[in-house]
N, C-alpha and C positions, 0 to 999 in steps of 0.2 A: 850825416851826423850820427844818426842813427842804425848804422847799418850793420856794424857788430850784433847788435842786441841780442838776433838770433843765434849766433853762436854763442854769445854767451848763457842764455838759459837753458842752450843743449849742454855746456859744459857744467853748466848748476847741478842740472838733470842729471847728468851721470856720476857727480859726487855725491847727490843724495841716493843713488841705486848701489855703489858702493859701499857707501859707511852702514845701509840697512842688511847689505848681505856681510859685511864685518861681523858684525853684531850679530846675525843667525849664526856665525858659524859655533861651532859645539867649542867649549873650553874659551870662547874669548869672551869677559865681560865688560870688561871698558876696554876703549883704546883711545888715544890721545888724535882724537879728528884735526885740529888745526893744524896737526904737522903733518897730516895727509895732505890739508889745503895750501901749507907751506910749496910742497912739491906742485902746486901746478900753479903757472907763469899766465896769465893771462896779459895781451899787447893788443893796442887796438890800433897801431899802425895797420894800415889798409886792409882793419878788419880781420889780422892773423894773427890766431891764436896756438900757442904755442903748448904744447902739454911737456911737462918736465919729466914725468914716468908713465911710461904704458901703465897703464890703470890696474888692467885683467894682470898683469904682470905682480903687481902691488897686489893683490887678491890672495892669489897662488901660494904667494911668499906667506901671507900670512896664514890661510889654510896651515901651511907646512909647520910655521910655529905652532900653532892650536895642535897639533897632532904629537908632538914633542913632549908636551905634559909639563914636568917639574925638570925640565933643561933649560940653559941658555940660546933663546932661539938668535940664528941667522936673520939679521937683520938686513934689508934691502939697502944698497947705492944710495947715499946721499940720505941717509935718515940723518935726524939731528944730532950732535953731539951730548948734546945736555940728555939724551937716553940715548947713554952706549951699550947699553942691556938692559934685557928685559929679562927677569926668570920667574917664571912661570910656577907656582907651589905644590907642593904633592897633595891629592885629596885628604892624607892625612893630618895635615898642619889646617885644622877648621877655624883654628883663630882668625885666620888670615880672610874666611871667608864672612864672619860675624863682623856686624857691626860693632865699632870700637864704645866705648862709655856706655852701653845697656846692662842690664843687672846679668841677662844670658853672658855675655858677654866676661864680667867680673867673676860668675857663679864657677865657668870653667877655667878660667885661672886659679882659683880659690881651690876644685878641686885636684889641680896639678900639682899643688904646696900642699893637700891634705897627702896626697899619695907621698908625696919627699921625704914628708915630716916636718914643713918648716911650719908650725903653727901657729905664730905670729903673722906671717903674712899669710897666710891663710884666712885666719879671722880677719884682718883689714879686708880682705877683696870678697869675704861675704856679708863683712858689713857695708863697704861699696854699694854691694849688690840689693842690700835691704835701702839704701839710700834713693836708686834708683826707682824701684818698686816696693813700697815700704808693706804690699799688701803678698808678695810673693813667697808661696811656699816655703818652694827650692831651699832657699839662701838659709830658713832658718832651720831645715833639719841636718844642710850642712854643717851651719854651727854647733846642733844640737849631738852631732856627730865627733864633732871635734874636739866638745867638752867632755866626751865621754870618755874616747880616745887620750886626753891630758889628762882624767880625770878629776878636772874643774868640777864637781858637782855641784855646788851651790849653781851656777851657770846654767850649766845641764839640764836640771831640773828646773829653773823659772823658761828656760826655752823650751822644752818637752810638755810644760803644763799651757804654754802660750798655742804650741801645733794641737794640743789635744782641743782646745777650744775650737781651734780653727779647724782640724778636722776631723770632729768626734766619733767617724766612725772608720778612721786608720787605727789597726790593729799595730802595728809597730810602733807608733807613736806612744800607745801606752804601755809595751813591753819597754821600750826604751825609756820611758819616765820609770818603772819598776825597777829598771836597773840601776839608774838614777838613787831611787831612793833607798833601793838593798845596801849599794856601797856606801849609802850616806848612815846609813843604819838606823834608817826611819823605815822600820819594819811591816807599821799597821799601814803607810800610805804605799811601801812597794806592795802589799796584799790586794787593796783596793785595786791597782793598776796593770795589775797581773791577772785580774781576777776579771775586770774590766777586757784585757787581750781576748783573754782566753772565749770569754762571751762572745765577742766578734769572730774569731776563728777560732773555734772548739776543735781542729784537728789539728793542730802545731805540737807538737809532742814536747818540745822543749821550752813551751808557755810553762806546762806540769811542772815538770822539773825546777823551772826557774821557782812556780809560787812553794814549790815544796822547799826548798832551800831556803826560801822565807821566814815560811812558817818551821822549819826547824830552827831556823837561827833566834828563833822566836821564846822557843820550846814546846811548841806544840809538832811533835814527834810524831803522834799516831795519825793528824792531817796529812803530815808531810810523807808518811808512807803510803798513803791514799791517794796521793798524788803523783808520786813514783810509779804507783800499780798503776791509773791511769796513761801516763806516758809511755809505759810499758804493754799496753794495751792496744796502742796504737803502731808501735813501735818495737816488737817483741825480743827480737834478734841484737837490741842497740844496746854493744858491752859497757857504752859509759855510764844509759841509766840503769842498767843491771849491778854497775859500780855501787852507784849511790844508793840506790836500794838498798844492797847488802851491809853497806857502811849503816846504815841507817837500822836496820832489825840489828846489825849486833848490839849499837848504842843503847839498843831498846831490852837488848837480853835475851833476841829467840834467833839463839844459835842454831836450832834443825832447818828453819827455813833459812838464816842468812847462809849454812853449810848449801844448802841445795842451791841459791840465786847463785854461788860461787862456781858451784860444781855446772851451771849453765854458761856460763861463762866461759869457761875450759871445753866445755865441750862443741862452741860454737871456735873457738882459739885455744888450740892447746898447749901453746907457748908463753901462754899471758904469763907471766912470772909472777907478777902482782896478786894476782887471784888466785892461784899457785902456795901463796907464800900465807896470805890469807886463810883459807883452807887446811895449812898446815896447824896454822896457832890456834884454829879452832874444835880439830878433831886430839889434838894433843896441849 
């Protein structure tokens, strides 16, 4: 009655050394085992057990798919119908590798639509993603990114003041609330927030620039060249803040230096036409 028994736990035996070297090999992460076990026939007529595919043979084949990558692999004799193909994804399609419904998950969707431009779906799948994880980052300086980007500021800036809580000592966070607040032209709270960056990272050359373009639009002028010179300090050779600079002493009335910051200018580029032309209205 019992006398199969032992071939059957040798045939058990060799289905579980199978499906653990499936699963070692590089490139396979799932495979559908039961339709492994479909292919083998076990009969206990006089104790003969019948195998329906060489096993090592079933190995091989699938090695050879796992080597294939993001093709349609050759599928072995008698696989089931209901998977007529299998195709395998490129390392670069990572979605495919992410758990579905997690904020990670939503966070790189949301920035596929940020890159488009479609910014309605964008904001749903980082608000998704704050759904998920209502404590995460991520999701909200993608928002805080996207508001910018549309220039939603009312948005912008309650997102940008929410990250600066959350992490008071990211320096982009409060250049980005600064910028928030210049375009909204709430000028004394982009000062604070600019001022606030720059404390964090005192060598950003384009923090200066930024709080000077504040404090000009402000009218405090002779800060805001103070802060040019600063950026420039840092930054000596860089003709955009040499720009502003210049724009900034003629505003002020001391043409011998705004002549000279121009004539720097030309001499680092001496095609600039703009500083060229500049230069002209000011020596005539």
């Amino acid at each position: 009655m019992f006398t199969f028994l032992p071939q059957l736990f040798i045939i058990l035996s060799i289905v579980g050394i199978v499906v653990i070297v499936v699963r070692k090999i590089p490139g396979v992460t799932e495979f559908p085992v039961p339709v492994l076990l479909k292919n083998i026939i076990v009969k206990s007529e006089a104790g003969a057990i019948l195998v329906g595919k060489k096993i090592w043979q079933f190995v091989l084949e699938v090695k050879e798919v796992s080597k294939r990558g993001a093709t349609l692999a050759k599928l072995p004799k008698g696989f089931p119908k209901k998977f007529p193909k299998i195709k395998f994804p490129s390392a670069r399609n990572l979605n495919f590798f992410r758990t579905r419904d997690t904020a990670k998950f939503f966070i790189s969707q949301a920035m596929d639509c940020l890159e488009r431009e479609d910014y309605p779906e964008a904001e749903r799948k980082f608000i998704q993603a704050i759904e998920k994880d209502p404590h995460g980052e991520e999701a909200f300086a993608g928002l805080g990114k996207l508001y910018l980007q549309q220039n939603n500021l009312p948005e912008a800036i309650e997102t940008y003041k929410y990250l600066v809580k959350m992490r008071p000592e990211n320096d982009n966070y409060f250049s980005s609330l600064g910028r928030a607040y210049h375009n909204q032209k709430l000028y004394p709270l982009a000062v604070e927030a600019y001022e606030q960056a720059i404390a964090l990272a005192p060598d950003d050359a384009k923090r200066y620039v930024n709080l000077g373009s504040t404090l000009e639009a402000e009218g405090h002028l002779e800060e805001a060249i103070l802060n040019y010179r600063k950026a420039l300090d840092l930054e000596k050779n860089n003709i955009n803040f040499l720009s502003v600079l210049s724009e900034a002493l003629i505003k002020k009335g001391e043409k011998k230096e705004a002549s000279e910051t121009l004539e720097r200018i030309l001499h680092i580029d001496p095609t600039n036409q703009e500083a060229s032309q500049k230069l002209m209205d000011l020596k005539f």
